[in-house]
N, C-alpha and C positions, 0 to 999 in steps of 0.2 A: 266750790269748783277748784279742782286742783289746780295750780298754777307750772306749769311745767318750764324749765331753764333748762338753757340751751350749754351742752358741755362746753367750760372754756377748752383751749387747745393747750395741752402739754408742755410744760418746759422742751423737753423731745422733742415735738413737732416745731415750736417755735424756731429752735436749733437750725432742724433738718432746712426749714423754708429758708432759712437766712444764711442756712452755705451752697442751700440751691439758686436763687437766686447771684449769690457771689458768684455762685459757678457762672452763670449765665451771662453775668458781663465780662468774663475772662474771655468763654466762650467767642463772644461776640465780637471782641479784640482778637484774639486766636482766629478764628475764623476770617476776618476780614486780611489776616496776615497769609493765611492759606491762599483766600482769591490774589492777592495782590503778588503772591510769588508763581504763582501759574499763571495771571494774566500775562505780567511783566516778561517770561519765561519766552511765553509762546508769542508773545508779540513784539516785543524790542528783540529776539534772538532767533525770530522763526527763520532769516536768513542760512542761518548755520543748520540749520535743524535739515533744510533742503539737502545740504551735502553728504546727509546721512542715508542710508537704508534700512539700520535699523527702529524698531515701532516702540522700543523700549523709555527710549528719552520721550517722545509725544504721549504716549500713554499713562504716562508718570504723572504730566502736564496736563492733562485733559481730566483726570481723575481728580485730580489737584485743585483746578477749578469749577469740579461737578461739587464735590464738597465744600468749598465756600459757598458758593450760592444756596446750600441749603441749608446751611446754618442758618441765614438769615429770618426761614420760615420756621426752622425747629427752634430759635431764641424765644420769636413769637409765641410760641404754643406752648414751652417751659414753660417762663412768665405767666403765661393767665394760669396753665394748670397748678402753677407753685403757688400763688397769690388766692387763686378761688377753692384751692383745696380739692379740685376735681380726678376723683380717682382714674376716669375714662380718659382724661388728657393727660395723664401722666405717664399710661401705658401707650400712646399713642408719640410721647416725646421720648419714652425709653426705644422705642423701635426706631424713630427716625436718627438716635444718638446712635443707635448701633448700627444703622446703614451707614451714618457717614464713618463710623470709627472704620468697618469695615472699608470701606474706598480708600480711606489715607493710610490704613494698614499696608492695602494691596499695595498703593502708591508709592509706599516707602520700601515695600519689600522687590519693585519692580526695581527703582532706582540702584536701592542695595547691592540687590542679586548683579544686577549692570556694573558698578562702581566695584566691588570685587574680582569681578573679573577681569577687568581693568587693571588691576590694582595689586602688586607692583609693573607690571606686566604689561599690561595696556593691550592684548591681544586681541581683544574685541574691539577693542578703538583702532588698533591698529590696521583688523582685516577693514573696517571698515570707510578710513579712510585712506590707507594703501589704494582699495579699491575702486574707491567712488572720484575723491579727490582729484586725485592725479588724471585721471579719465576727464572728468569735467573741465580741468582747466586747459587740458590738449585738444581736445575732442570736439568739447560745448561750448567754451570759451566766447563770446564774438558770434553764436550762428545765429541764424532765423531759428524760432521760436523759443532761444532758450534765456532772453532777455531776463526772467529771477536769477538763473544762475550764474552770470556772467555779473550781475549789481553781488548777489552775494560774495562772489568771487571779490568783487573791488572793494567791499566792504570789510572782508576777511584782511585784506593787505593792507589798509589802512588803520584799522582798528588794531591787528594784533601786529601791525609794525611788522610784515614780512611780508616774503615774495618768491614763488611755485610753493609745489606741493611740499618738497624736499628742500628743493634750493631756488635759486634762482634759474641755471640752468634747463632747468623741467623748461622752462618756454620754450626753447631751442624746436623741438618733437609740435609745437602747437600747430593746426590747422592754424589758426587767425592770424600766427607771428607769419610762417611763411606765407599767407600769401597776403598778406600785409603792405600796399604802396608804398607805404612810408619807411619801412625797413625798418619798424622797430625792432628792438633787443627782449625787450620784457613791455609790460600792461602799462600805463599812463600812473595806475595805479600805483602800483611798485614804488614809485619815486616819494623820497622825505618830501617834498614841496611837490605836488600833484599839478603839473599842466599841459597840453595841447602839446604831443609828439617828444617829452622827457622822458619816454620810455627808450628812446633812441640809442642812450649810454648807459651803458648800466655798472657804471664802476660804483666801486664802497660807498665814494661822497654823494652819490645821486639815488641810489636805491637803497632797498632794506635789506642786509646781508645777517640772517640770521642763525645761527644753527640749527640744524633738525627742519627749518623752515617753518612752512605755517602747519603741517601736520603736528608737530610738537605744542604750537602755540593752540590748536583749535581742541588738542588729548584735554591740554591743560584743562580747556574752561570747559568744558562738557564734563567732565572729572569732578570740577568744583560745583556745576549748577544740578549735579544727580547727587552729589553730595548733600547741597543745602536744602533739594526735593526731600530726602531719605530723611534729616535731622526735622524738619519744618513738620511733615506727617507724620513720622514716627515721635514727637514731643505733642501733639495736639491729638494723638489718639490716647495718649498715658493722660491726657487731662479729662480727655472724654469717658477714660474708664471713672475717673472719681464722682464726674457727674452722672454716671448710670449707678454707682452706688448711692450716691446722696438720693437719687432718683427711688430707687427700689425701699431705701430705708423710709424716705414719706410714705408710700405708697403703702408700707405693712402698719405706721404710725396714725393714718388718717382712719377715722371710721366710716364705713357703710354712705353711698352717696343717698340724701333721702328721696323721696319717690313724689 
């Protein structure tokens, strides 16, 4: 009776598994770099994100954290298909490589397309918080039901060390200053040392006097966090391309799945 052996697997093949593989713990670091800058994004900064109108910055973000999370299932299904040599899970991991490649693509080119426009110019940042900004802090400031915007507000003056939209003066025009008991000057907030009616004086030594105001400071950091959306996706889609070739190259190396 004939004794029949089983083909070893190819220098080739051995190769392709062990840089796919390697891909798949970069991936896996990659990928958890993606979730971890869209969560962070949208949850330590969703404050600011409120002052906005445009869907370009969130959607950048949401994109951002739809593809990390599925990394997590497509690393799983690499791995067994690269280890078990399974041709049906290998087309199943090249499709799900290319969905996400495609989301952080979009991601990076939503960001992009935003940050040039921007950029040197800031025209779109500028309609958009000319617009929004200054409105919210006149307008919405202090009212019944607009309690997010009024934290974000206190939180924008704090953080980025400034006070109105422009300048300080913007309070002057506020619904809340004028009709304010206390007769403050500007937000409690405003003040280097924040306490109970400091908004009262607003000279140099007591508030934040900054140029351009907080519109300058809020261009800046939305400027930088579409920037590091655009570089974060568009670097972890250039790595997804190599893991859809290492993918493609097994898949033409392996033989026949048997029945």
């Amino acid at each position: 009776m004939e004794v029949q052996h089983e083909k070893s697997p190819t220098c080739g093949t051995i190769c392709l598994k062990s840089l796919l593989l390697i891909f798949n713990v970069l991936f896996w670091l990659a990928g958890g770099a993606v979730l971890v800058v869209g969560v962070w994004t949208l949850v330590a900064k969703s404050d600011y994100i409120s002052l906005l109108n445009s869907s370009f910055y969130t959607t950048s973000t949401y994109l951002l954290i739809a593809a990390g999370c599925v990394v997590i299932v497509t690393g799983i299904i690499g791995c067994c298909a690269t280890l078990n040599e399974r041709r049906s899970l290998l087309i199943v991991y090249l499709v799900l490589l290319l969905c996400i490649f495609l989301l952080e693509i979009i991601a990076g080119v939503l960001a992009f397309i935003y940050y040039q426009k921007c950029f040197p110019f800031c025209s779109q940042v500028d309609n958009d918080l000319t617009d929004n900004l200054k409105l919210t802090m006149q307008q919405k400031y202090q009212q019944p039901g607009e309690e997010a915007l009024t934290q974000a507000v206190d939180k924008l003056h704090q953080e980025f060390k400034c006070c109105g939209s422009n300048s300080s003066a913007d309070w002057a025009d506020s619904l809340w200053i004028k009709s304010d008991t206390n007769h403050r000057l500007v937000p409690d907030s405003c003040c280097k040392s924040p306490s109970h009616l400091c908004g009262l004086r607003d000279h140099p030594s007591n508030i934040y006097k900054v140029e351009g105001g907080c519109i300058m400071k809020l261009e800046e950091f939305i400027l930088d966090q579409l920037y590091i959306i655009g570089v974060v996706g568009g670097g972890i889609a250039f790595l997804q391309l190599l893991g859809m070739m290492f993918t493609c190259c097994l898949y033409r190396n392996l033989k026949d799945e048997p029945y």
